[in-house]
C-alpha positions in Angstrom: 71.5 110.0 90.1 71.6 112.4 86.7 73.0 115.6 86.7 70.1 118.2 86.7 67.9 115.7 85.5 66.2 113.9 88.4 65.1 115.0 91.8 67.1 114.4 95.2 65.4 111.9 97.1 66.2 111.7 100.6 65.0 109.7 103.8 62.3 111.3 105.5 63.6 113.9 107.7 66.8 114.0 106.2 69.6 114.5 107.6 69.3 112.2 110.7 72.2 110.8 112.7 72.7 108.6 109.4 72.7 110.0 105.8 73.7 108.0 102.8 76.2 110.6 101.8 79.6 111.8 103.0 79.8 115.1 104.4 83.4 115.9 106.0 83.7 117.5 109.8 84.7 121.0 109.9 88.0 122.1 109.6 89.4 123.4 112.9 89.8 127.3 113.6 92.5 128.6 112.7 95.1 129.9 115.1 95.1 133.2 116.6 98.2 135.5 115.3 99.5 138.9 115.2 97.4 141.3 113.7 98.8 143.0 110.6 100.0 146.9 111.3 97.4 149.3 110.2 98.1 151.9 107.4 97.1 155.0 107.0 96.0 156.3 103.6 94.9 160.0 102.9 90.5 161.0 102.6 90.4 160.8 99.2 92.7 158.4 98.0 91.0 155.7 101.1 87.6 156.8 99.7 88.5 156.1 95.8 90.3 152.8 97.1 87.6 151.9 98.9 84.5 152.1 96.5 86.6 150.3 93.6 87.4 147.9 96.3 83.7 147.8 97.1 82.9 147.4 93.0 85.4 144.1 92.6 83.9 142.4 95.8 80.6 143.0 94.1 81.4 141.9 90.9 83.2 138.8 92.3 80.7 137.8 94.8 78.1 138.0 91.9 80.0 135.4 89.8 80.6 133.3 92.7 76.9 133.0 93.2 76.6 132.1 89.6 79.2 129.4 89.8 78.3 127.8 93.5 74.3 127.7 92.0 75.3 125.8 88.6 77.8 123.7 89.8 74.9 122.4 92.8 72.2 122.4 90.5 74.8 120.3 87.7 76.0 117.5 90.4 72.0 117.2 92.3 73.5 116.2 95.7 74.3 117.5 99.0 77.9 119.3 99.8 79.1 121.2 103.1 80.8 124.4 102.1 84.3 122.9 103.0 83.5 119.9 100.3 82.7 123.0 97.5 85.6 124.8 98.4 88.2 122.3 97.6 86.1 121.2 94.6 86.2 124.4 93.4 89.2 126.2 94.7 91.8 125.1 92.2 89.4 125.5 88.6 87.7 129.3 90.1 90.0 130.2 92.5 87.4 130.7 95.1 88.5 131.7 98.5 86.7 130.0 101.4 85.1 132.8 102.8 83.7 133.5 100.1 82.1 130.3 99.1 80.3 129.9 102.5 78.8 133.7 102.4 78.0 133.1 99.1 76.4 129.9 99.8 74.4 131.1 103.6 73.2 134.2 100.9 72.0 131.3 98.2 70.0 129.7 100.9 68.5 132.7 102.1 67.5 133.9 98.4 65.8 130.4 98.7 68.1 129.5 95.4 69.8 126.8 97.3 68.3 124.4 100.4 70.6 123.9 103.4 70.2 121.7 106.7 71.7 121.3 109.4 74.0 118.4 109.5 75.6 117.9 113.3 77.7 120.9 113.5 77.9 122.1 110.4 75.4 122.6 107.7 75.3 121.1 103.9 73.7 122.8 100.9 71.8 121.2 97.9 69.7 122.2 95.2 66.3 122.9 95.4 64.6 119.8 94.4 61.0 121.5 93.6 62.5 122.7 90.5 63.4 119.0 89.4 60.8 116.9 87.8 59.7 113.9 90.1 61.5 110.6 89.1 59.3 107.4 88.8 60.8 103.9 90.4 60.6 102.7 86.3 63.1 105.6 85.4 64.9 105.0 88.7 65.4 101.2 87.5 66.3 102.1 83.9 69.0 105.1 85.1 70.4 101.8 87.6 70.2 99.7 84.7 72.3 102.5 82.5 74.6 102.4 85.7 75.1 98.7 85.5 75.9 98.4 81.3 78.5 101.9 81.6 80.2 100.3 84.5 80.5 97.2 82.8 82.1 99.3 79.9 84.5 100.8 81.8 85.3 97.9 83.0 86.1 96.7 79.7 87.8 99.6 78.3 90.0 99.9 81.4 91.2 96.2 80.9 91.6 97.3 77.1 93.7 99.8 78.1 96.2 98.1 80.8 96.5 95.9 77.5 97.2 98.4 75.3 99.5 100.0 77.9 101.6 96.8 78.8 102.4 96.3 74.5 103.3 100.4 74.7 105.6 99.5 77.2 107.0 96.3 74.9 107.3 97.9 72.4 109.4 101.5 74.1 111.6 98.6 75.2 112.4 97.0 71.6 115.2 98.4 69.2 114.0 100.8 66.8 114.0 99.7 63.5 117.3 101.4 62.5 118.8 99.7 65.7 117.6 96.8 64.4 119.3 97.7 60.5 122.5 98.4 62.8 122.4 95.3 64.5 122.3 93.0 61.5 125.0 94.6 60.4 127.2 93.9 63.1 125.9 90.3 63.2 126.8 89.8 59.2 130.1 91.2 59.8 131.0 88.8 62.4 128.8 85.6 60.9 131.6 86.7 57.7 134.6 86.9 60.1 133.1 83.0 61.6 132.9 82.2 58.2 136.9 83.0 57.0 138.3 81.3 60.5 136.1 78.5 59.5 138.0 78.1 56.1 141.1 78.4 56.8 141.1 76.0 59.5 139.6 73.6 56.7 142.4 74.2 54.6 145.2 74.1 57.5 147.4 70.6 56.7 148.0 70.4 60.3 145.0 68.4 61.5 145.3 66.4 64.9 144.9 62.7 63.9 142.7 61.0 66.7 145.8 58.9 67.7 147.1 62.2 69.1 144.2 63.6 70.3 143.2 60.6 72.5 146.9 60.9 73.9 146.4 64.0 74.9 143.3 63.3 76.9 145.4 60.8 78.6 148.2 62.6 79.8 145.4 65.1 80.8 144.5 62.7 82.8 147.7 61.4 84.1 148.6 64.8 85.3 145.0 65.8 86.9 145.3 63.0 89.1 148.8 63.1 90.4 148.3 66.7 91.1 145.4 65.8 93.1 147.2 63.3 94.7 150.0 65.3 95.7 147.3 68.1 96.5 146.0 65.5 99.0 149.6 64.6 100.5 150.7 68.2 101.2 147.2 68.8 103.0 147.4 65.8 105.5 151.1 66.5 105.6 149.9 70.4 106.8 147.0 69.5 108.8 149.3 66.9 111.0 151.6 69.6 111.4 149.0 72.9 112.5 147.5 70.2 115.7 150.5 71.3 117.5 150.9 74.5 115.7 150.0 77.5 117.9 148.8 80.1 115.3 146.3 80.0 112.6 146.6 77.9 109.1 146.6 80.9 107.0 149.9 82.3 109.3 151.4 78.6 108.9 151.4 79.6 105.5 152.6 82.5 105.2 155.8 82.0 107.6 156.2 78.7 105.6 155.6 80.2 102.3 153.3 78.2 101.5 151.0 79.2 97.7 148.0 77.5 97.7 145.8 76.7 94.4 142.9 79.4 96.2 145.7 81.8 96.3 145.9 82.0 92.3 142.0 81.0 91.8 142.9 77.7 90.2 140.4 74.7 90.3 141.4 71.6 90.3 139.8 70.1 86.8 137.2 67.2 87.2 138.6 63.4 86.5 
């Protein structure tokens, strides 16, 4: 429904026990406190502080009237005072007092319309100063609806897009991180680089006689310490069946060091 632009239509005999818009309950009433301590002031001082008191209320309830009639008039749809209030509280600083006089006042100045909603009452614009809306301009405003949805829709998904690459890119090196970093790698590509030549030009090379007999005594020595690995296990486990304490205080009387003890693992065959 346009802002301003198009008359509030609502069901016959509106509002009912159902209403096609949301109008929050009442907020409790507040609880009953200590009054504050009365002051004293002298005649003429209370007098003066009274009528400029008297001239700022008047000047401020005037501008609230201007700003509750607008902002009505610019949204076209029905609000309880408590729904203006918080709309409005934190951009004019209205107090809530202030916005439901100032709104009971509009509706008796016959600025405003207000009805009786279940306990409380909601205010709207008057709709007699609003143009009647035709069903055609009703279907082309709903088809308006239909294309800017679709729009956001598409501009949203544009923009979780555009958000996701942000966040890509805030995570990337910099480009003179990058320079930094290529640096570093050139310098040690050029340190690969002399290691590699001068193992080249070592005279020592392992001939693959020796190397394949040192893959055999490898494994020569991997499997007898596996074997004896085995022996001293059986050999312990024969002995802890009549042992009355635990295998790890065995041990320790015995001094026995296992391979666990020293994080060694036994290599595979």
């Amino acid at each position: 429904m346009g802002s301003g632009r198009g008359r509030l239509v609502a069901p016959e005999g509106f509002p009912f026990s159902q209403s096609p818009f949301e109008v929050r309950p009442p907020p409790p009433p507040p609880r009953a406190g200590p009054s504050p301590p009365a002051t004293t002031t002298s005649g003429f001082l209370g007098w003066g502080a009274g009528k400029a008191m008297s001239k700022c209320r008047g000047e401020a309830a005037a501008g609230a009237a201007g700003i509750l009639l607008r902002y009505l008039q610019e949204q076209n749809r029905p609000y309880s005072a408590q729904d203006v209030f918080g709309n409005l509280q934190r951009e004019h600083g209205l107090g809530k007092a202030v916005v439901v006089k100032t709104l009971d006042q509009l509706a008796q100045q016959g600025k405003i319309k207000e009805k009786m909603y279940g306990k409380q009452k909601i205010y709207f614009a008057d709709q007699d100063q609003f143009d009647t809306v035709s069903d055609a301009d009703l279907q082309g405003l709903d088809g308006k609806i239909v294309a800017l949805t679709a729009k956001v829709q598409s501009l949203q998904q544009s923009c979780r897009y555009m958000e996701a690459e942000l966040k890509e890119l805030s995570s990337a090196l910099t480009t003179p991180e990058m320079q930094k970093e290529i640096q570093e790698l050139k310098k040690e590509c050029a340190g690969y680089r002399e290691r590699l030549k001068n193992i080249k030009a070592a005279t020592n090379h392992v001939t693959p006689e020796e190397k394949e007999q040192v893959y055999r005594e490898r494994q020569k020595y991997c499997k007898e310490w596996r074997k004896r690995k085995r022996m001293a296990t059986e050999l312990s486990d024969a002995i802890l069946e009549g042992y009355p304490k635990s295998k790890k205080q065995f041990f320790e009387e015995v001094g026995i060091e296992t391979d666990e003890d020293y994080n060694v693992t036994l290599p595979d065959p």
